[in-house]
C-alpha atoms as one frame of an Amber mdcrd trajectory, in Angstrom:
protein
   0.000   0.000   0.000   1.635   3.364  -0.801   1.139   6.383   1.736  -2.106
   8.091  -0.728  -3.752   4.900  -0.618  -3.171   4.925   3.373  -4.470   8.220
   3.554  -7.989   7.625   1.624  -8.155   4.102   3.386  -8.187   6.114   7.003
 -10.910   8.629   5.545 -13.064   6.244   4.468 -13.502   5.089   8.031 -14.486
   8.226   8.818 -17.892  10.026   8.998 -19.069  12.792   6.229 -17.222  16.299
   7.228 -14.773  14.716   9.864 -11.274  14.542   9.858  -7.931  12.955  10.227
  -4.354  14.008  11.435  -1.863  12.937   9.148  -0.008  10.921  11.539  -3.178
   8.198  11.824  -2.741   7.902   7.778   1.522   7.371   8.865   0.611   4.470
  11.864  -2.259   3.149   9.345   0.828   2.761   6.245   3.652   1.429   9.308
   1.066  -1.017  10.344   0.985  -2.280  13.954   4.522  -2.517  14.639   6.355
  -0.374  12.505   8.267   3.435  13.061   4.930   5.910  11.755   6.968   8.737
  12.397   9.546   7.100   9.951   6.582   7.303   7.121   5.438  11.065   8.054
   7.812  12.443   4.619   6.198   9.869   2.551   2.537  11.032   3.947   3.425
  14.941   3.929   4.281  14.131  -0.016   0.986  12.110  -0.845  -0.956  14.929
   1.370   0.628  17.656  -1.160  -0.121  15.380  -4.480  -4.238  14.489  -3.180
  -4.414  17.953  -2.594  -3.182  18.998  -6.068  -5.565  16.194  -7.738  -8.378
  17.933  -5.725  -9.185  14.581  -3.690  -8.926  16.322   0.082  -9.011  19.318
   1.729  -6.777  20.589   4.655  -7.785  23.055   7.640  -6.809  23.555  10.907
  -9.223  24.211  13.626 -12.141  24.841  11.376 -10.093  26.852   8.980  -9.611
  26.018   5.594  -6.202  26.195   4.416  -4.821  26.088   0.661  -1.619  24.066
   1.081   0.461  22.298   3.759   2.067  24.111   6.786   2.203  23.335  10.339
  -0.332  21.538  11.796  -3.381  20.549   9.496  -6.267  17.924   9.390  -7.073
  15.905   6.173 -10.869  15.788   4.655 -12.678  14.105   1.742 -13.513  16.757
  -0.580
């Protein structure tokens, strides 16, 4: 599974409108025992490429935000 496959998989498991921290879509591609915060790059990346295909949305606290920086949550668009 590659990391924008691991990051639709975790949305999907979600409810219409919620949303995810990146790091669940990281721990959901490392599986139960591997390093997550070894597979954050690889998940920042596929968050940058789903947003450019227009797949998700980002925001932080309720605020939509146009590209990656700092802390953000993940949302089906």
């Amino acid at each position: 599974m590659n990391a924008e496959d691991a990051i639709l998989a975790v949305l999907a498991r979600r409810a219409a409108g919620a949303t995810a921290c990146p790091s669940e879509a990281a721990r959901y591609l490392a599986g139960p025992q591997g390093d997550w915060r070894a597979q954050m790059d690889t998940v920042h990346s596929a968050v940058d490429a789903l947003v450019q295909a227009g797949a998700i949305t980002l925001s932080w606290k309720g605020v939509p935000m146009q590209k990656r920086r700092g802390p953000y949550r993940i949302a089906r668009r």
